[in-house]
N, C-alpha and C positions, 0 to 999 in steps of 0.2 A: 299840777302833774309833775313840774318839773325838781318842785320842792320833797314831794315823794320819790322821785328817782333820785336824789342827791342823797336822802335822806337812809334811804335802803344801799346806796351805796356804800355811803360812812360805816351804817351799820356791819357792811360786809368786809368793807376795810380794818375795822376793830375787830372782826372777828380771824382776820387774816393775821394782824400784827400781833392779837394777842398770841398764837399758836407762834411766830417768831421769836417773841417774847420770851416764853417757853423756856426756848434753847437754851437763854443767856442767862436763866437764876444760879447757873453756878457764880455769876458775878457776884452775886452775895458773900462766899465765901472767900474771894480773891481779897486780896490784901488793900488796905484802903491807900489812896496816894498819902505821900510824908505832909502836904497840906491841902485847905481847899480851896481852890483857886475862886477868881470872880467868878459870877454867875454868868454873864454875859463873854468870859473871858473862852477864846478858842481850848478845845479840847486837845490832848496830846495824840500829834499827829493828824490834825486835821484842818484841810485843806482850805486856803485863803483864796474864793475867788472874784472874779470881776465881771461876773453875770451883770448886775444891775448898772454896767460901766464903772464900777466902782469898788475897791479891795476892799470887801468885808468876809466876813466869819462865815463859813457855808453854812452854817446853825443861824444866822442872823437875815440872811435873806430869806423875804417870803415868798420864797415862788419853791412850784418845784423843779429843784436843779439835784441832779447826777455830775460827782465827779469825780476824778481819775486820776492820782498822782502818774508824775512820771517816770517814775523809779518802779510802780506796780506794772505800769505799761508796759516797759523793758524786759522786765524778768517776768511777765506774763505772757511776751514771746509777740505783743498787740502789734504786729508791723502792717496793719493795712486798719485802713476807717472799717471797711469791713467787717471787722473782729469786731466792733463796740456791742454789737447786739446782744452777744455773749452777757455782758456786762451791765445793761442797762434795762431796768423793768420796761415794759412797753413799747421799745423800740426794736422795729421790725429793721429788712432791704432785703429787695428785690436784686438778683445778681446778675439780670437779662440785658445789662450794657460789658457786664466785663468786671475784671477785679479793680479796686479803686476807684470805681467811678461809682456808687452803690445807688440806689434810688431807695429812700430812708423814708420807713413809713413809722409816724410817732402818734401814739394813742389812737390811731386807726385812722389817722389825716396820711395821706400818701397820694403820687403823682402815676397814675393809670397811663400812662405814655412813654415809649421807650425812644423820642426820637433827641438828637446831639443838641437840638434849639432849645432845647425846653430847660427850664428852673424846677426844683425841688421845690415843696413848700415846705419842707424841713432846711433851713439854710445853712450851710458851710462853710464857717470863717476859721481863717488862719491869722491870729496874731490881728485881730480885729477887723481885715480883709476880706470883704464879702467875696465869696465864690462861687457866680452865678451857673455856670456854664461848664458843663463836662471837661472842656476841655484842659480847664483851671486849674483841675483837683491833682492830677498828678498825685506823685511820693509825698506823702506829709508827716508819716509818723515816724518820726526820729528824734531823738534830741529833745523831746517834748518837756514840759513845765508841768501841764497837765494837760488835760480834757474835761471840758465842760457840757454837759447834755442838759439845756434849756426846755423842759417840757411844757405846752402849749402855747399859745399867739400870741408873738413877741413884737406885737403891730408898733409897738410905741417906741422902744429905742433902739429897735432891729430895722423896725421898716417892713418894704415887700415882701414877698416868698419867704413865711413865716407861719403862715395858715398851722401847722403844725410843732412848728418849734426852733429850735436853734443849735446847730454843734460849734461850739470854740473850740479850736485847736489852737493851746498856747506853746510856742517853743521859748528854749532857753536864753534870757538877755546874754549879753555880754556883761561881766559882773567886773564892777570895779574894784583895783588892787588886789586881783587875784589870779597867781598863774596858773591854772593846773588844766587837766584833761582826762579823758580816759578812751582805753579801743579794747574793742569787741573782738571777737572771731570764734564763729561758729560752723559744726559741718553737721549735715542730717541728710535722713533716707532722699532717693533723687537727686542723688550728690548735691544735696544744698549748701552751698559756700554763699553765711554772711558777714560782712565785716561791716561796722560802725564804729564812727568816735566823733569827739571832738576836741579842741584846744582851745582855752579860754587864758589870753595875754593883757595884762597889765601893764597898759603903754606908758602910761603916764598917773599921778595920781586921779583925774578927772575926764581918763579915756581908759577904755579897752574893746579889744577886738576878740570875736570865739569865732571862730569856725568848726562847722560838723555835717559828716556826710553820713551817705551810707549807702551799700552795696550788696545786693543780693541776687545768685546765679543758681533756677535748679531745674532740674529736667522735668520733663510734662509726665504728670501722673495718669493723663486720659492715651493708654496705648495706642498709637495706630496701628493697625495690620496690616494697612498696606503698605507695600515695600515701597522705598524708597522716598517715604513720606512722614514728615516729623510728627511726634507727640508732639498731642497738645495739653494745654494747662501750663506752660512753663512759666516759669519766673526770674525774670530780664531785667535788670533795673539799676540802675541810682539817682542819689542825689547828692548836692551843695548846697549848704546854707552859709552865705558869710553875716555876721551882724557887728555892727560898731555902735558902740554906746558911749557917748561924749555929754559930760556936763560944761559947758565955756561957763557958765554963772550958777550961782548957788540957787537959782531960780530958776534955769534954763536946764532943761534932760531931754537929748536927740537920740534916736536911736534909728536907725539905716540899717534895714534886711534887704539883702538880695538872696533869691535862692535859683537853681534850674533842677530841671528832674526830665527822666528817660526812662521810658518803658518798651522793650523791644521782647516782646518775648511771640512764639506761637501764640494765636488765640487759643481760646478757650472751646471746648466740644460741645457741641448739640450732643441731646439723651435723645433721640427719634423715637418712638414709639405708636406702635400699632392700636387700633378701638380697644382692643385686649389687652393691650398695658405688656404687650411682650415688645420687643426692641425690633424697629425696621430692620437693621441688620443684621441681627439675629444671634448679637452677640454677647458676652456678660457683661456685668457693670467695670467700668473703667478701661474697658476696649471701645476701641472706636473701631468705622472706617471712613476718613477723613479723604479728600483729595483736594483742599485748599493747606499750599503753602504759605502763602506770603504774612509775614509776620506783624502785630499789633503796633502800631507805632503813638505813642504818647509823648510828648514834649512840652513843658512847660517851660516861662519864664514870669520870674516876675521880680517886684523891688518896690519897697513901701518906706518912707519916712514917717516917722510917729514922731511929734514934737511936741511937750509937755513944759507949758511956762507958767511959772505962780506969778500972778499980776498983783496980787496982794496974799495975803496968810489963808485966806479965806479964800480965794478965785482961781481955779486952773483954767488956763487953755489950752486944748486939747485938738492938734490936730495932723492927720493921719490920710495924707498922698500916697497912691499906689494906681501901678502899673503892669496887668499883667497881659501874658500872651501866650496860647496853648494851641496846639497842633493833636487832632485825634484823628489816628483812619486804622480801619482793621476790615477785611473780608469775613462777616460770618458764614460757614457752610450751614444755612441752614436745616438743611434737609438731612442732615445727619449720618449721612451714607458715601459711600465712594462715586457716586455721578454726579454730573453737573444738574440737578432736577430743579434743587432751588436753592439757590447762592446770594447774597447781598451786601456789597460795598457801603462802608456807611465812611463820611468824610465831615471834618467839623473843624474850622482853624476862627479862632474867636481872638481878641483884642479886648482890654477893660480899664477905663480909668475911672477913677474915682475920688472924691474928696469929700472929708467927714469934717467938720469942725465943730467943737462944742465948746460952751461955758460950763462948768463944772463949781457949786460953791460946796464948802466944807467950815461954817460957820461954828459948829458942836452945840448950836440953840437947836429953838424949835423947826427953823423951817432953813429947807438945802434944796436945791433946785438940779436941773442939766437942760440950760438949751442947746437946742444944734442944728445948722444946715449939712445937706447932705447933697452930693451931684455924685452922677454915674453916668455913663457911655460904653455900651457893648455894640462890638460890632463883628459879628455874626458870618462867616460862610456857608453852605452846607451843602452836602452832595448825600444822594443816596442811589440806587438801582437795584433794580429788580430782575436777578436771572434765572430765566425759566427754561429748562430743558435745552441746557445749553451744550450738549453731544449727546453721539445717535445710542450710548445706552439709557439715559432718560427717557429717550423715547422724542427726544426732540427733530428726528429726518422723519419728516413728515411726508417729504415727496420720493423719500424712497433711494436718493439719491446716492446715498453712503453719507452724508457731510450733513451737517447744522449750518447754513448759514442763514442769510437774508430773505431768500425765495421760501423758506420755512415760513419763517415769523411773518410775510406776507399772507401766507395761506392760513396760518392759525389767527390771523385778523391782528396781527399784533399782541400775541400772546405767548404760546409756545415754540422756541427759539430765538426768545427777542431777548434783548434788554432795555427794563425801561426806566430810562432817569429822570432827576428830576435835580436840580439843583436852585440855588436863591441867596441871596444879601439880605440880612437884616439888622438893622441898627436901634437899639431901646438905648431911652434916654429916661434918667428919674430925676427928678428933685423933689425936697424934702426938704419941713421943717418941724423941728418936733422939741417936746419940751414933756419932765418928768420933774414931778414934786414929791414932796413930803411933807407933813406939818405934825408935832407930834403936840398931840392936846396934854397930853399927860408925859409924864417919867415911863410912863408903860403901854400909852395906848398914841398911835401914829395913825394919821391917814396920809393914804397917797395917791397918784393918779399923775394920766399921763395923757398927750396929746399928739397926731403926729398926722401934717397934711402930704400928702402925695402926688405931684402929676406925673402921670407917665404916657409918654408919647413912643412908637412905634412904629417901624416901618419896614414890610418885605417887598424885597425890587428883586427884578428881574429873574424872577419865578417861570421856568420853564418845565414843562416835560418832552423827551423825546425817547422813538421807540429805535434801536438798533437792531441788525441782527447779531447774532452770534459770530460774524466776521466783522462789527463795527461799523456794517455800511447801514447808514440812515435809510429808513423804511419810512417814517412819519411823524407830526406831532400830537400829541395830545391834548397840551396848554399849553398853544402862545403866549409868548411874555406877557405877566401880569401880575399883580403883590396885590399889596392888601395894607391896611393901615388901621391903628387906633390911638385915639388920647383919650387918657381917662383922668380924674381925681376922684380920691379918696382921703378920708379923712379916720383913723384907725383911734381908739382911745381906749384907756385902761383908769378903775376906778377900784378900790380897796381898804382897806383899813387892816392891820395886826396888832396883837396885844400878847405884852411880855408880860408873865408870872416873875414872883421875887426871887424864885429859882431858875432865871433865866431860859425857861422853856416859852417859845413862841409860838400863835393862834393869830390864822388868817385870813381873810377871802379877800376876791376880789371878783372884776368881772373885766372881758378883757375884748376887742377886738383883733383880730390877722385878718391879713388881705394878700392875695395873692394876685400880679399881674394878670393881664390880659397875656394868650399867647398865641404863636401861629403855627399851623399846621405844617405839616414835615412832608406827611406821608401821601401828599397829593398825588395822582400819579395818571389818574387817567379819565379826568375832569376836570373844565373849570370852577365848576362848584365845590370842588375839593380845599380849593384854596379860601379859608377859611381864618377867624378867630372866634377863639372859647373866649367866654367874659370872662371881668376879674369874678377871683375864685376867694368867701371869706365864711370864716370862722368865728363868731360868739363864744365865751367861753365861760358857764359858770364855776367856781372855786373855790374850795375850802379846804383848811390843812393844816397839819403841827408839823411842830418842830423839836423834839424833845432831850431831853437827857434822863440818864437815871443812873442809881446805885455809884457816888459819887464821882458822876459823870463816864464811868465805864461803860454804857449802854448808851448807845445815838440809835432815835427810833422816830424816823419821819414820814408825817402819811399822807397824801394827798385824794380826795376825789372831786371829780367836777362832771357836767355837763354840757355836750356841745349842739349848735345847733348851727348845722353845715351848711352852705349853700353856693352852689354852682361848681360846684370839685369837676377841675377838667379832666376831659376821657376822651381816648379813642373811640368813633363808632365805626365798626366794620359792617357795612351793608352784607347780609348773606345771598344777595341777588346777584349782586355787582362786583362784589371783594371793594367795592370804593370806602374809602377809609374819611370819614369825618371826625374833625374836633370840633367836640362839643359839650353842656355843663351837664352834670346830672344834678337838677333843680335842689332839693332838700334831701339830708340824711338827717341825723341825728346820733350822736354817741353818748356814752356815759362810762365811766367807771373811778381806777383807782390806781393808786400803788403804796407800796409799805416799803422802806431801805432799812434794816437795820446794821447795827457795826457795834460787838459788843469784846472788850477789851477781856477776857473771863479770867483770863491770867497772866504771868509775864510772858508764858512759852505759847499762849493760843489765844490767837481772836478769831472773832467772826463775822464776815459780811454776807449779806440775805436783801435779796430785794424780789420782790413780786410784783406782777402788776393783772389788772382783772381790765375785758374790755365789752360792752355792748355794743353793738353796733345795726343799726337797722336805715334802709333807705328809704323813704316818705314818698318820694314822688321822682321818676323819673322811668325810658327805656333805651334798651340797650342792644343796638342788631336786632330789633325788630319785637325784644322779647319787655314786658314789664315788670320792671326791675325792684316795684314797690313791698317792701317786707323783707328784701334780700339783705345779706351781710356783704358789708365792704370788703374792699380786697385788702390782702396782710395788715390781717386785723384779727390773731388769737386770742378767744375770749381768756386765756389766763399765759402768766408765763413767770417764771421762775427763775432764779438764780442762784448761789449760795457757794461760798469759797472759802474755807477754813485755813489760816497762818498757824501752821505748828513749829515750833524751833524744837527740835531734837535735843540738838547737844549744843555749849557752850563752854568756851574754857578760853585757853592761851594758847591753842590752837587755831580760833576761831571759832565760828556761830555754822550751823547745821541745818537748815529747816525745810518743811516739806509743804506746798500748796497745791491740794486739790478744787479744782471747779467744775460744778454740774450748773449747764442750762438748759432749762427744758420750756418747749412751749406747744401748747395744745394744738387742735387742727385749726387749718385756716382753706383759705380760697385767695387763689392770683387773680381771680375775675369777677364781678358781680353779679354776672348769669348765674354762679354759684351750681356749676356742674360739678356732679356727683365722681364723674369720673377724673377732674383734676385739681380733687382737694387732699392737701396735704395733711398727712396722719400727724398729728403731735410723738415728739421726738427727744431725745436731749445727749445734749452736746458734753462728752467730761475730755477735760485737759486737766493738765499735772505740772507741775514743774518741781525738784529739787533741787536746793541752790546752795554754796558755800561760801563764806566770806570768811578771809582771813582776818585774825585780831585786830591788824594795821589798819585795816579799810581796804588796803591796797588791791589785795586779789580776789578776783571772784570762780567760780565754775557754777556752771546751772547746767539739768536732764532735764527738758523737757519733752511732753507731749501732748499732741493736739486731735480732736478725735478719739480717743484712747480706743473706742468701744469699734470701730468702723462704723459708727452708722453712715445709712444712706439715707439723703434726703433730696427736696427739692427747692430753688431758690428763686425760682419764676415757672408757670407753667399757662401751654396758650394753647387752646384747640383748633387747627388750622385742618382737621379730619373732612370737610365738607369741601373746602378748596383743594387740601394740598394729600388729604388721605392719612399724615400723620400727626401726634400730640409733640410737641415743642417743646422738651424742656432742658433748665439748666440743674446742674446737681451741685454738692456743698462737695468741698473737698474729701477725701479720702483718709486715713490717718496719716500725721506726719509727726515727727521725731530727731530729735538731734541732741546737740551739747554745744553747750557756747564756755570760751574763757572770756574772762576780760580782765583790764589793770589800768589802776586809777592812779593816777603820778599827781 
């Protein structure tokens, strides 16, 4: 069965790439390069990465990997993780924590839980820096190298929280024996003022230091109409990165990041809406009436040394200490309205160290290895509450009094007029040892395979609920102090073979293991059987896929599809009797599908990049709030999705380069839930941005117009039906059109 579902996938993937394909035969008639390079040798302008821990040719690694120069990312306006979806075939986010923190759902692997404890099983490194924890993520896109998007279970040299894949986020070394820099400044609609740069100093021959920040201020695009109350949506922010790159020996390369980042802006608006899909307040899209002031607050810290030593010609040691420490708290209004009806404080300050160390061989024979241990240490706060009709227009003076206080939430049993919190410590600890091979039998045919064991121990202390009322005076408790614990191992492996043609086109599979921790419940609140943990969560992954070139090598066309075979993917269950909120697994899904990238160079003034990606998705066994969830579709999981972005150069002379980049991405309907309610699934959409950019002859100068949105659509980026408890649909929207001009100048 599963060889026919691979099989009809291929087939629909070849039917995809070849209409891609299509596009790009004008490359037949473009001019051929002045020679031909290796077969094996990188293509012009194409990007070098270290997916596999290791710098090779994106055409040479067999997996599939999405990447991102960072010069496309800049002038494509990419300032938040956010934006990658745009970009990237089959990669979803949920926007229901807020801007910058996304919850990233890849091939239809995604984390059904909105609470500040939990891990993605899509994982997000900076600079090889795992970043488990919301509070981590912070400002990252600045300054960037690239970006790398790992699609499927990257159990063997990723480790945990991987079930679906991987984002690298690479920023720029500090580069030896070179001084230069460059700054930004931009202004756009919502009085947006951004400014970025950096400085990259040459201390010595065998040091230097770059530093690069960046700074962005713009007014909130969601109106509020109530007086004296801010728009929301705003954008508050910077950051620092300082990095020092020192070689003391011709064998020894250190390199020390420190960065911090601030995010202070108004939150982000609830879309309230009525059974009928008209808005509680009654007002149009991008009006609020909001009466939560208090503003988002994001803080990060952190600082990694990455220390790279050749023990011999053939041996690297590899290894990479870090420290970080993040602060997240934001009030969401959730009720979407001007009363206090329902509101919720969410608080999250985490701590993380970590250390990686690998052996690394680079022999050039048949066989190269990577072992490595791994340790990690989070440690965890978290606060959240629940307020409910918290003044007397909610409906919360239940004894008539004039006032909401405590004698309220008394008499609604500890419900209405209360507030109920819940707060807990929790500290996860991993270790890890893991090892990835290679053995090439042939000049053209390699097997590989990978190995990686896990123990992870956990622990939630001092897990409390307690109900207030709406003056802060304690009414009762709900959970006496009390946590919860697990240790687990796991053992994650990866098994494959590729084979190179004499035209250095690559052919792969493999089969692969993800494992996702063990995690603990957030949203306990008014039971102790609430406090809870979901099992590890893992992914099977079958694999197959090219790598191609064509029409001498102006055409990159790479396709990938596989089959997964899901098991225990953690979820909220929300009791409809009780509102009592359980974590727990939905036993077996299943997915299957595909994607196709192409990048076809058709002339000197126009290329073209195109990526697609197709997805199944069906759940085998499990239920959800009481309903059986078997045959349903996962949540953000578009059976298709699209992208395509044409590079046209205008004009060129001794005046400068001229050119114009249009992008459409569009993606079919989906569902935020696996109940799979008719009423909040989202209609398939597509997203066009633009930018026109100018470079002067020198290099030196630049100007770019861009726009994002162009079309206004309206869409949704989480949606939750809370109509049985709360009376209204829950949702978040996509931004609105934005627009500006940025200069910059490069010394």
């Amino acid at each position: 069965m599963r060889n026919h579902l691979l099989l009809r996938t291929g087939g629909a993937l070849l039917a995809m790439s070849a209409a891609l394909a299509a596009t790009s035969a004008l490359a037949q008639t473009a001019p051929a390069p002045p020679a031909t390079p290796a077969a094996d040798a990188p293509a012009p302008g194409e990007i070098i990465v270290t997916a596999t821990k290791r710098s090779e040719s994106l055409q040479s690694v067999p997996i599939s990997v999405s990447a991102i120069g960072g010069d496309t990312l800049s002038k494509s306006r990419t300032t938040s993780v956010d934006d990658l979806t745009s970009k990237v075939a089959n990669l979803q986010m949920t926007g229901i924590v807020g801007d910058n923190t996304p919850i990233f759902s890849l091939r239809g692997v995604s984390m059904s839980d909105y609470s500040l404890n939990q891990s993605s099983p899509v994982a997000t490194y900076y600079d090889e820096v795992y970043k488990g924890n919301f509070a981590f993520l912070g400002v990252a896109m600045y300054d960037l190298e690239r970006v790398e998007v790992l699609r499927g279970p990257q159990g063997t040299l990723y480790g945990k929280n991987t079930t679906g894949g991987a984002v690298n986020i690479i920023s720029h070394d500090a580069t030896l024996g070179e001084t230069n820099g460059y700054f930004n400044l931009g202004y756009g609609n919502y009085n947006r003022v951004d400014m970025s740069g950096a400085l990259n100093v040459a201390v010595a021959p065998n040091l230097a230091f770059r530093i690069a920040g960046t700074f962005s201020h713009a007014d909130g695009w969601f109106k509020n109409v109530l007086p004296g109350y801010p728009d929301l949506g705003e954008t508050r922010e910077f950051a620092l990165r300082g990095t020092i790159h020192w070689e003391p020996t011709d064998r020894l390369k250190l390199v020390l990041r420190g960065s911090v980042s601030e995010q202070t802006p108004h939150n982000y608006g609830i879309y309230a809406q009525n059974a009928d899909q008209s808005r509680v307040d009654g007002l149009d899209r991008y009006h609020i009436a909001s009466n939560v002031a208090t503003r988002r607050i994001a803080r990060t810290q952190s600082v990694a040394l990455t220390a790279n030593y050749e023990l011999t010609d053939a041996l690297t040691l590899t290894s990479i200490t870090s420290y970080d420490h993040g602060t997240l708290f934001f009030t969401e209004d959730t009720d979407g309205r001007g009363d206090k009806f329902l509101e919720i404080p969410y608080g999250d300050r985490a701590s993380q160290f970590a250390q990686d160390l690998r052996l690394t061989s680079n022999t050039h024979g048949p066989f190269d290895f990577i072992l490595g241990l791994y340790y990690a240490r989070e440690k965890v706060f978290n606060s959240n509450s629940f307020q409910i009709m918290n003044d007397v227009a909610s409906g919360g003076d239940l004894n008539g009094d004039g006032v909401v206080n405590h004698l309220d939430c008394q008499l609604s049993g500890g419900l209405a007029g209360c507030k109920i919190e819940n707060h807990f410590d929790q500290v996860k600890k991993s270790y890890a040892a893991y090892t990835d091979v290679k053995f090439k039998l042939t000049d053209r045919f390699t097997l590989r395979g990978g190995l990686r064991f896990t123990h992870d121990t956990g622990v939630q202390s001092n897990f409390e609920s307690n109900v207030y009322g709406a003056d802060d005076v304690f009414v009762q408790t709900n959970i006496p102090l009390t946590g919860a614990r697990y240790s687990t191992d796991n053992l994650s492996g990866k098994i494959g073979f590729d084979y190179k043609l004499a035209d250095g086109n690559l052919f792969y599979a493999s089969v692969s293991r993800g494992y996702r921790a063990p995690s603990f419940n957030a949203q306990a609140f008014f039971d102790p059987s609430e406090v809870s943990v979901a099992k590890a969560e893992k992914v099977t992954s079958y694999e197959i896929g090219a790598k191609t070139r064509w029409f001498d090598r102006r055409v990159t066309l790479n396709l990938a599809a596989f089959y997964y075979d899901y098991r225990n993917q953690q979820f909220i269950n929300v009791n409809p009797s009780t509102g009592a909120q359980d974590l727990f697994n939905i036993p077996k899904s299943r997915i299957f599908g595909g994607e196709a990238e192409l990048t076809a160079r058709i002339a000197d003034w126009f290329q073209l990049h195109a990526g697609a990606g197709a997805l199944s998705t069906k759940i085998l066994q499990g239920t959800v709030s009481g309903v059986d969830v078997v045959g349903h579709k996962l949540a953000n999981a578009p059976s298709f999705t699209f992208n395509v972005g044409p590079d046209l150069t205008l004009a060129r002379g001794s005046f400068g380069t001229i050119s114009v980049h249009p992008a459409l991405a569009y993606q079919s309907s989906q569902y935020f839930e696996v109940i799979n309610e008719p009423i909040l699934k989202q209609k398939g959409y597509a997203l066009l941005d633009a930018h026109v950019d100018y470079e002067s002859a020198d290099g030196h100068f630049t100007a770019s117009g861009w726009v994002k949105n162009a079309a206004q659509q309206f869409y949704f980026t989480s949606r939750v039906d809370l109509l049985a408890g709360f009376g209204f649909i829950y949702n978040h929207i996509g931004n609105p059109r934005t627009y500006g001009v940025t200069l910059g100048y490069k010394f």
